[in-house]
N, C-alpha and C positions, 0 to 999 in steps of 0.2 A: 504493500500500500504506500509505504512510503516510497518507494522508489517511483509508482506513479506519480503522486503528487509531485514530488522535483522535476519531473520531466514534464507536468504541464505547466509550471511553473518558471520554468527554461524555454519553454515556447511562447510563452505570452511576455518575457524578455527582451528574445528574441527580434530585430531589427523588423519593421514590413517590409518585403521587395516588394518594387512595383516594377511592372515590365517595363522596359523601354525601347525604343526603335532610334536604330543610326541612320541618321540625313548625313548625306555627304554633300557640302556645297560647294563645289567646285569656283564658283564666283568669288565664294570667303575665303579659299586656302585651307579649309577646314573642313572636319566631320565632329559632331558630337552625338551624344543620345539623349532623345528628350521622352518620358514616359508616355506610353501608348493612349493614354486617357486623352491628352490635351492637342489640339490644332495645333498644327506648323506647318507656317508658310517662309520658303526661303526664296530665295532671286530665281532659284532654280527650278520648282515645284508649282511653280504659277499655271503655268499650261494645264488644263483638263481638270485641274484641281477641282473637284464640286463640294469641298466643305467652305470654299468661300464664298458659295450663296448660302452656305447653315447662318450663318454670322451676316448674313444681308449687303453680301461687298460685292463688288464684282474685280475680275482679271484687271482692269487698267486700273479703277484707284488702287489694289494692293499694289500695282508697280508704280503707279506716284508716290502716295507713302514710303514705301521701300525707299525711291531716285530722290525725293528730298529732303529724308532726315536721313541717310546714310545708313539705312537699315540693310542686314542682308539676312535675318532669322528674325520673326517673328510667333515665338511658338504661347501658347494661354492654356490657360481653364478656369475655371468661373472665379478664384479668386485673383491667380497671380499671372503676371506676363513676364517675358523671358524676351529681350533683346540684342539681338548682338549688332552693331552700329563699328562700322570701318573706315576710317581718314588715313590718308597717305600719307606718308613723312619722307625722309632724306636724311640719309648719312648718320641714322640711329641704328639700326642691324635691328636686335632682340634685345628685349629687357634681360629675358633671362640670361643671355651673357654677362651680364653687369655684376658684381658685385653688389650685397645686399645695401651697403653703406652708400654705393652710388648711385640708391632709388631713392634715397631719403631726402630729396629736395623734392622727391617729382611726388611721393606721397604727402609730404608736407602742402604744395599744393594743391594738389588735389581736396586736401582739408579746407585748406580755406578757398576756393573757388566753390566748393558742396555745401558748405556752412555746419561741414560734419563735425564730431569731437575729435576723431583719430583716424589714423591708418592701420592696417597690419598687412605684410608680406603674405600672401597667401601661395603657396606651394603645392607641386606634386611633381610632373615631369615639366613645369615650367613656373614660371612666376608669373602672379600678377598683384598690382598694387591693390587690396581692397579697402572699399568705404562705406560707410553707412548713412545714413540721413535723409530729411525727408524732404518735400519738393512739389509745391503747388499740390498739395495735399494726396499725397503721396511716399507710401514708406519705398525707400529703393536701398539696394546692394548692388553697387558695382564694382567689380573685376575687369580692371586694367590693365593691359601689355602692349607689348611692339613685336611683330615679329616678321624679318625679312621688311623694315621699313612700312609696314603698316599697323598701326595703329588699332587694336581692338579692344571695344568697350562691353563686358556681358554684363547687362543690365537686367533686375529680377526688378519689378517694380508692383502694390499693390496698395488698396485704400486704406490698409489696417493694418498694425505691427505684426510680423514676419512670427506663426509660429516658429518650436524648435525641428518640428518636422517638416515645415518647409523650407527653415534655413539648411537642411538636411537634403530636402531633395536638392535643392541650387547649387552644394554641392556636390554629390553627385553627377550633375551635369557638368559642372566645371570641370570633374577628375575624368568625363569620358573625352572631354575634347583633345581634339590630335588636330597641330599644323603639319597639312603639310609641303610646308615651305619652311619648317624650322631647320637650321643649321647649328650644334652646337661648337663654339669655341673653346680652344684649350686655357685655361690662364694662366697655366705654367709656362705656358709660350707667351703670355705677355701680349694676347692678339685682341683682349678684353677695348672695348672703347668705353674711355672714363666721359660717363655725364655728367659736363662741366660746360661753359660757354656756349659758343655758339649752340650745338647739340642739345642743351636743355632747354633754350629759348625755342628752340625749333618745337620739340615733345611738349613743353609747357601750352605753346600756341596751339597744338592741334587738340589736345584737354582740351583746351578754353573752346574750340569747335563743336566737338562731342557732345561739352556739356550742354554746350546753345541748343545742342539739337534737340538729346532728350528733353530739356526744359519746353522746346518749342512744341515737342509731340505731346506732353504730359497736358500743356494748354489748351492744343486742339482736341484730347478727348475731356476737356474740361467743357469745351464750347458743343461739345456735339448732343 
């Protein structure tokens, strides 16, 4: 008896899996997995799509929205949305090449361009800078990186604070994404590029882009 009880006891513990399904989007340089419950709509998947008349949209405004706020993943369900948004840069490579110490100005920004409290380095086979705060009434967590000179912002955004198991599903999705365009550098070789001058003004300005954008998307479903 007692061995039953421990073992239903270990099961109701026990993490939920949710299924998920890999979108490869060749437009972003990237594949992720986003759970089979929710819509997703990429740059790539617009054709023949019919869950975007579920959602009452049609093919041409998703690839407006997508072409004006830099959007290239659009994935939802009834609470939370999931964006990935891509600005080009110049003569930055990947973040995660950098040294943690030589993200700590672009995270620092990041705080104060958000109106966030902090950053933290978030980690697994790549970095990205993470922030948290909220945004024309809206809780948002974004995850920030560079890689191959482009700039990517994964954006979880929803009306109401993030439970623990949604901050759980986002990531998740974070640990399935794979570039691929990532190149990694040795820095034993010394081949690492220090973000300092020009370089950080460049990364700093394309943030300041990003953010325009989200804020500008978060407004138009504020109007609709």
């Amino acid at each position: 008896m007692k061995k039953i009880v421990f073992s239903l006891l270990m099961v109701m513990c026990m993490p939920i899996m949710v299924k998920a399904q890999n979108f490869d989007v060749p437009s972003a340089d990237m594949s992720l997995d986003i759970p089979d419950s929710w819509y997703t709509f990429t740059r790539d998947n617009l054709d023949g799509n019919t869950e975007i008349e579920d959602l009452g949209l049609t093919i041409d405004i998703m690839n407006e929205i997508m072409l004006e706020n830099d959007v290239y993943v659009d994935a939802l369900n009834e609470e939370l949305e999931f964006l990935v948004y891509i600005v080009d840069t110049e003569d930055i490579g990947s973040l995660t090449n950098y040294h943690d110490f030589e993200i700590e100005d672009l995270g620092e920004e990041l705080v104060n361009l958000n109106g966030a409290d902090t950053y933290d380095i978030f980690k697994n086979d790549y970095k990205f800078v993470r922030v948290e705060y909220e945004d024309s009434g809206y809780y948002i967590i974004d995850y920030y990186t560079i890689v191959d000179d482009r700039a990517y912002t994964f954006s979880a955004q929803k009306e109401s604070e993030f439970s623990d198991a949604e901050k759980t599903t986002v990531e998740e999705i974070m640990n399935s994404v794979y570039f691929d365009n990532f190149v990694p550098t040795s820095n034993d070789k010394e081949t690492v590029i220090v973000a300092v001058g020009i370089g950080l003004v460049v990364v700093l300005g394309v943030v300041a882009i990003v953010i325009a954008k989200v804020k500008d998307k978060n407004e138009s479903k504020e109007n609709v």
